[in-house]
N, C-alpha and C positions, 0 to 999 in steps of 0.2 A: 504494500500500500504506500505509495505517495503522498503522503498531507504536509498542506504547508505552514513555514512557522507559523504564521497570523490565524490556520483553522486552529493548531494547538495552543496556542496563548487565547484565544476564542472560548472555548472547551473549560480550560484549566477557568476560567474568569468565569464563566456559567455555572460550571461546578460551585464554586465559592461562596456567589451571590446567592446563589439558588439555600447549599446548605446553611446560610446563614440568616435571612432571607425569609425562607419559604420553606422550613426544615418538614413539614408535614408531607409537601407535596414533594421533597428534594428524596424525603425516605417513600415515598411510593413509586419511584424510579427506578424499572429493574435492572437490571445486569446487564451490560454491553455484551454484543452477539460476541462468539469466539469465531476464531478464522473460519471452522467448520460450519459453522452456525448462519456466518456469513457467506460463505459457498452454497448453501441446500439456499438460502433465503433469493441470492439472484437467481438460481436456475428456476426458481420459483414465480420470479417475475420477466425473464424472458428479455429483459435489456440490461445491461450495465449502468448500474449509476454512478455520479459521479463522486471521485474520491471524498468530497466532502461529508457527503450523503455516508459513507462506509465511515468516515471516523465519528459523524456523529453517532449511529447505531453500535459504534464499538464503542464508544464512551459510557452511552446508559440505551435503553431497549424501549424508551416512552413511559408512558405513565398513560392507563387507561380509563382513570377514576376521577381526575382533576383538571381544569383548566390550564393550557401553558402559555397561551399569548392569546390575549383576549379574550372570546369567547370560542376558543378552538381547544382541543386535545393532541395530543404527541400520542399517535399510534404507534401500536408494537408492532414488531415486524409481522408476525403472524396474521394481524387486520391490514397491514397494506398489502399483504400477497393476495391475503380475499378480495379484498375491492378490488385490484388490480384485475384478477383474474376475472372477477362479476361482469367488472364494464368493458373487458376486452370480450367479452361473451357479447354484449349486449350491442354492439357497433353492427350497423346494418338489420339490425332486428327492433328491440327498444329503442335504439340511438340511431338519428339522423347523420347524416353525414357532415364531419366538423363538431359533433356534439361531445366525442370523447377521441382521445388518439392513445393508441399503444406506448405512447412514447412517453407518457403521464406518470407519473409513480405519485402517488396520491400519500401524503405524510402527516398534515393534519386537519382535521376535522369538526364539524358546529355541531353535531348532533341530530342537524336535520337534511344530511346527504350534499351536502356541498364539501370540499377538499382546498386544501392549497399541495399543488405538485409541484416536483421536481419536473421539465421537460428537458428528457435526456436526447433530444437532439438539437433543439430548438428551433423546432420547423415552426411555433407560433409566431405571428407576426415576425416574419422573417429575422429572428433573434439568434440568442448564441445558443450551445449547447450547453446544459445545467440551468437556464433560465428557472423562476419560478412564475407558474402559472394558475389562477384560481378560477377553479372548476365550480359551477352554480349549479345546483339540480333545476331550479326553473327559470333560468335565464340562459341569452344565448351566447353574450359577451365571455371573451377569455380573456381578462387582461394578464399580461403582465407587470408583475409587483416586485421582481428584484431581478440583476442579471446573474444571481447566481445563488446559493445556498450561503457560500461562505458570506457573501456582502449583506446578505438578511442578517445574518445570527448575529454578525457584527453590529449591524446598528440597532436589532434589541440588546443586544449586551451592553449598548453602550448609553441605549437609554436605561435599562435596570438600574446601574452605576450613578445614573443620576437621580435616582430614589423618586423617579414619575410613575410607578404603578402600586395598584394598591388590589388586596380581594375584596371582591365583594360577594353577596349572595349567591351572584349567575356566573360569574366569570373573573380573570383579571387583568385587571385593565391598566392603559396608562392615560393619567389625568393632566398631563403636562398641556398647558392652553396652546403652548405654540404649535407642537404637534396636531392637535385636535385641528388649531388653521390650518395644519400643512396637510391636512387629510382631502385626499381625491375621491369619496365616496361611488362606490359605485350604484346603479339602478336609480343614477342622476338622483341622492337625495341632497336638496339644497344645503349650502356649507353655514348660510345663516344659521339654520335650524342647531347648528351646533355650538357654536362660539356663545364661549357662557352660558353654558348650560351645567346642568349638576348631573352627577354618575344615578342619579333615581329617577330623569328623565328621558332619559339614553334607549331610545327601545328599540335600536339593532343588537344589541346583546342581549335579548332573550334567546337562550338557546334552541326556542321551540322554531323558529324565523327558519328560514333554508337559506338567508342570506348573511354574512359576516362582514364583517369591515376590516379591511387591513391597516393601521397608520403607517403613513410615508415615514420613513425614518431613513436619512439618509439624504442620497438620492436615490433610493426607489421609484416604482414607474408608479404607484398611488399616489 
């Protein structure tokens, strides 16, 4: 495996914040895949992903139970081979053409069938390969939201560090106002409706929604 220093000082900086942090949710984080473990897992999804994508499932294995960025979950490996394998079934039969692509590795999730992926070639919007891409169960737009796994995790980790997210009931969020203006909502919902507003009137994080919010952080494509 290849990982570069900034994915392991990335990791190592997660780890930390998270068990210090978040120690409830940091201790329901299983075990990072072993090489073996990581072998049966791609022959399982049938594309290779990218090296980042392998150090993060060798560092810890998800967390099935709890919120990890916003209102989404860090699947284990064993629920991305499933969905993987569901909606590669489903192209041409349930799913129209453009509505899902092989090339998707589906990593975390709202609760009501929407994803954020990995796209390991980056055939969306004529992008790189490792792009991240978020899949809607009832919408048609694909945006892209970072050009790669490593440059997401980086700019959560670096808003974490600046002590802008907090839990709540549904989810965990981050409350930072600047963030909240840099946020490119998708399903066009106005940015007024956001600025200055409080985390109890917020109601794209109901998890029951099939729709999620990503924050720009960075420069991501939200």
């Amino acid at each position: 495996m290849s990982t570069t220093p900034q994915m392991t000082d990335i990791l190592k900086r997660l780890d930390a914040w998270l068990s210090k942090n978040r120690p409830a949710y940091y201790a329901g984080l299983l075990p990072g895949l072993s090489d073996m473990e990581w072998d049966a897992f791609v022959a399982q999804l049938g594309v290779r992903p990218p090296d980042a994508f392998r150090a993060l499932y060798q560092w810890r294995n998800g967390n099935p139970e709890e919120c990890f960025y916003e209102n989404q979950d860090w699947m284990i490996a064993d629920d991305v081979a499933h969905t993987k394998r569901m909606f590669d079934r489903m192209i041409g039969r349930d799913f129209r053409p453009g509505w899902w692509s092989r090339d998707w590795i589906p990593f975390l999730h709202n609760g009501g069938g929407s994803h954020l992926c990995v796209d390991v070639t980056g055939a969306t919007d004529g992008g790189v390969p490792g792009q991240l891409v978020a899949f809607w169960k009832a919408d048609e737009d694909r945006p892209v939201c970072a050009s790669s796994l490593e440059e997401w995790l980086a700019d959560f980790v670096n808003s974490l560090e600046r002590d802008v997210w907090e839990e709540t009931d549904l989810c965990f969020e981050c409350v930072e106002t600047d963030l909240i203006r840099r946020h490119r909502l998708l399903r066009g919902r106005p940015l007024g409706s956001l600025i200055g507003s409080t985390k109890e009137n917020r109601p794209w994080k109901s998890r029951s929604r099939t729709c999620f919010a990503l924050p720009v952080l960075g420069n991501s494509a939200f």
